[in-house]
Each structure stands twice: as C-alpha cells, then as structure tokens.
C-alpha positions, -999 to 999 in steps of 0.1 A, spaced: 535 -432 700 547 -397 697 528 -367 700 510 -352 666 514 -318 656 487 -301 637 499 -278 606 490 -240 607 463 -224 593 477 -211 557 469 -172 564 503 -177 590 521 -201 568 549 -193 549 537 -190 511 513 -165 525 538 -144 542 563 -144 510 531 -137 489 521 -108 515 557 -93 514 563 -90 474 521 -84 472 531 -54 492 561 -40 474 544 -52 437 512 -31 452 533 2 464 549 -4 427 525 -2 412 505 28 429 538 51 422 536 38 384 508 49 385 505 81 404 539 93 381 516 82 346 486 105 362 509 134 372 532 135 340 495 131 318 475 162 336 510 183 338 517 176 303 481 185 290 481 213 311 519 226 296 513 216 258 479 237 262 497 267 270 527 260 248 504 254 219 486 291 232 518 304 232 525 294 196 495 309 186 500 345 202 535 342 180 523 335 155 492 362 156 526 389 169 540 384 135 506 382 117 505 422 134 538 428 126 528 417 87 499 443 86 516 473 98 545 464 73 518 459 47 506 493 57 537 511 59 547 501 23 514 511 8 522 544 24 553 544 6 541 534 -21 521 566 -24 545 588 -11 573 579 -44 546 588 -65 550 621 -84 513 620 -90 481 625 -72 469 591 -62 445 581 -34 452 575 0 462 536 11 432 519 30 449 510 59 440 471 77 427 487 111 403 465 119 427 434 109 449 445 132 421 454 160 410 417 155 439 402 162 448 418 192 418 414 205 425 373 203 456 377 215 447 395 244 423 368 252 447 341 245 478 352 265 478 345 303 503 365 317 494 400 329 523 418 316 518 406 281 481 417 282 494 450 284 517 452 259 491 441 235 473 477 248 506 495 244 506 478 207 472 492 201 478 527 212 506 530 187 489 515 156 460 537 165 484 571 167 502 557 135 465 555 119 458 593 132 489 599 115 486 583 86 454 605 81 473 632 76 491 621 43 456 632 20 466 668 34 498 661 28 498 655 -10 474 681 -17 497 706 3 515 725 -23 544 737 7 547 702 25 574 680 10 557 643 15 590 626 18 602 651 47 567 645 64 569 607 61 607 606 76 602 631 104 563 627 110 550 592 101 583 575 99 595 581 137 555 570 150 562 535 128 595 528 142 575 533 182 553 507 166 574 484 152 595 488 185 560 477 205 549 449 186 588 436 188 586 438 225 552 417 225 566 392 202 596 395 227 576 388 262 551 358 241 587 342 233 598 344 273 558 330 281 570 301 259 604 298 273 589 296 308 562 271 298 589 247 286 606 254 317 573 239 335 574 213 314 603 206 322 602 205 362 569 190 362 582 161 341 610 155 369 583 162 394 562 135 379 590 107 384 598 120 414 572 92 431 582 66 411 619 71 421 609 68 456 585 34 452 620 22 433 640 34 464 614 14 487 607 -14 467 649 -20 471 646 -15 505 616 -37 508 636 -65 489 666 -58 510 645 -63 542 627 -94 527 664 -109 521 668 -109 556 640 -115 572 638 -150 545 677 -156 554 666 -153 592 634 -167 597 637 -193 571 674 -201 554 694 -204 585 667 -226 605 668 -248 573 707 -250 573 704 -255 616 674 -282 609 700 -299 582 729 -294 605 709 -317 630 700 -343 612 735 -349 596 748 -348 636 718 -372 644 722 -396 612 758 -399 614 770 -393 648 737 -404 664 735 -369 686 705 -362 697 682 -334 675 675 -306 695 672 -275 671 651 -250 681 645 -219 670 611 -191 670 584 -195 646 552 -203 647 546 -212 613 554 -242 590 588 -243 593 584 -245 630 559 -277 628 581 -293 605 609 -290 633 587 -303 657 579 -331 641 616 -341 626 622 -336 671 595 -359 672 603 -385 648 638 -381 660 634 -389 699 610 -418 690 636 -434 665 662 -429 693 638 -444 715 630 -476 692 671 -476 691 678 -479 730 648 -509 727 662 -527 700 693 -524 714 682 -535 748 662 -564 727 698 -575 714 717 -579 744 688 -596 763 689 -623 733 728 -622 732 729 -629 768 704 -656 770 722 -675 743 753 -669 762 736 -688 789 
C-alpha cells in the first residue's frame, strides 16, 4: 500500500489564501472609501459654513449700502425743498448694528477693518449731516452748494468704503469656493490611491494565482496525459505546501502504485503465458 498524505490545516489552504488576498484589497477599499466620505463631509461642512457666512456679510454690505442711500435721499429730499422742513432722522444705529454683526461674522482680518474704515465714514457723514439744520436756517448758505461741495464729497468716501467691503466679502467668498474646491480633490485623493493599490493588488494576485496555482494545474494535467497515454512515469513537482501540493502528492502516489500493479500484472501474464506454453 502507498503512503497516505494528510490534507492541510485550512488557515494554509488555498480558499483561505484567495480569501486573505481580496479580504485585504476589499478591506484597504474600503478604509479609503471611507476615509475620502469623512474628509469630503468635515471639509465640506467646514467650507459651506463659511460660504453661507460669507453670504450673509453680502448680504448685510448691501443692507449698509441701502441705509446710507436711504439717508442720502432723505437729505435730498430736504435740500429741493423751497420751504423750511425738519431735518431727516438719519438710521445710525441701523447701520451701527449691522456692522457690528458683520464684524463678528467675517473671519478675515483685513475685512474686519474695513468694516471700521466703513464706520468712520458714516459717522463723519452723520457729523456732517448735522450741519444741514444750520444750513437751512442760514440766510447766506446756498443748501445745494453745501450739499455738492460739503456733504456730497463725504458720501461719495462712503459709498466708496462700503463698495470696497462689499468688494473684499466677494474675494472671502471667492477664496472659500477655491477651498472648496481643493479640499474636494484633496478628499479623493485617498480613494484614487486605494483604486491605484487595489489594481496593483489584483495585478499581483494574477500572478501569484497563475504561478502558485494555474501553471502547476496545467504541469499536474500535462502529467497525467503523458502518464495515461504514453505510460511515462508522473513526476511533477513543484513548491507548495498547501492543497495543491497534497493533491500532487497523492496523484504521484496513486501513480507509482498503479505503475507498480502494472509491472505485476504484467509479470502475472507472462508467467501464465509461459506455463501454458509449456
């Protein structure tokens, strides 16, 4: 009787090395998916917070814009008349309140200060403003010639602030999409590298299967077509210390025992055919 051979234990065989090998590139996969979905969710919170800032700030820019227009008219308003009327009430504190949120809301520097610049020029066009009561009770002051060379050129300094705010909140925007932007590339940048790797891993599993596995399987059939119709001998051999390997050893095995059983019974033959010969 031939020898036995003993099978494996499964953690070296070969369903557990094909299931470690796509286990590992399903697992590194996955972990990029994942890592990119984390990334793209905190940069995009991050971003849309500030863009959604930012939108306020314009939209609080124009609301200052809006009051000093407002105020700027009434002034007018009073000025055309050819009679005494009373002095516009102008929206100071409107416009103190929203600068004041819009200097809390904006986060760059250089922005912050233009919202002071803004207020510094509302609060001279308000000091200037003042002066119109005087001006229409002034009997040698022409209120037209006062609003175009005195109040007119201290609105246009204002008008030309606030326009420079709404200006640099517009830029805080732009580079917020810009962030938006690269972070979203940043965020697939992992997953384009588990892709990368996961190709490569397949690549490298295509291989090592067509190595370790194909070829001795094409050798091992190779042998047994020499053996079964040429009656060669089976003597594949290749390394392995799995499955694959057993099953070679035993298809040796079986091999050199049926050759074995051959050379008897063919011994057996030629005894008989001699002795009837005889």
């Amino acid at each position: 009787m031939g020898k036995t051979f003993k099978i494996l234990p499964e953690k070296l065989g070969i369903r557990t090395k094909l299931g470690l090998s796509l286990s590992a590139i399903a697992a590194m996969l996955l972990l990029s998916s994942v890592i990119s979905v984390m990334m793209y969710v905190r940069m995009s919170s991050y971003v849309t917070g500030l863009m959604s800032e930012n939108v306020k700030c314009i939209n609080t820019a124009r609301e200052l814009s809006s009051i000093a227009a407002d105020d700027d008219l009434d002034v007018l308003a009073v000025i055309g008349d050819d009679v005494f009327v009373d002095t516009p009430d102008l929206r100071e504190n409107a416009f103190l309140e929203n600068c004041a949120a819009l200097k809390l809301a904006l986060t760059s520097p250089a922005s912050a200060a233009l919202v002071d610049t803004a207020m510094q020029s509302f609060a001279r066009y308000s000091v200037t403003c003042r002066e119109l009561e005087n001006v229409l009770q002034s009997e040698f002051i022409d209120t037209r010639t006062w609003y175009f060379e005195r109040l007119q050129p201290v609105y246009n300094a204002l008008r030309s602030d606030l326009d420079e705010l709404s200006a640099a909140i517009y830029e805080d925007l732009g580079r917020n999409a810009g962030t938006f932007e690269r972070g979203f590339y940043r965020s697939i940048i992992p997953a384009i590298v588990a892709v990368g790797v996961g190709l490569l891993l397949i690549v490298m599993l295509f291989f090592f299967l067509n190595a370790y596995y194909v070829s001795p399987l094409y050798r091992m059939l190779g042998g047994l077509k020499n053996y079964r119709d040429m009656g060669k001998r089976y003597s594949v051999e290749f390394d392995g210390d799995d499955q694959l390997s057993e099953l070679n050893s035993g298809i040796t095995d079986v091999a050199d025992e049926n050759q074995q059983l051959r050379k008897r019974l063919n011994a057996i033959r030629q005894n008989l055919t001699q002795q009837n010969r005889q």
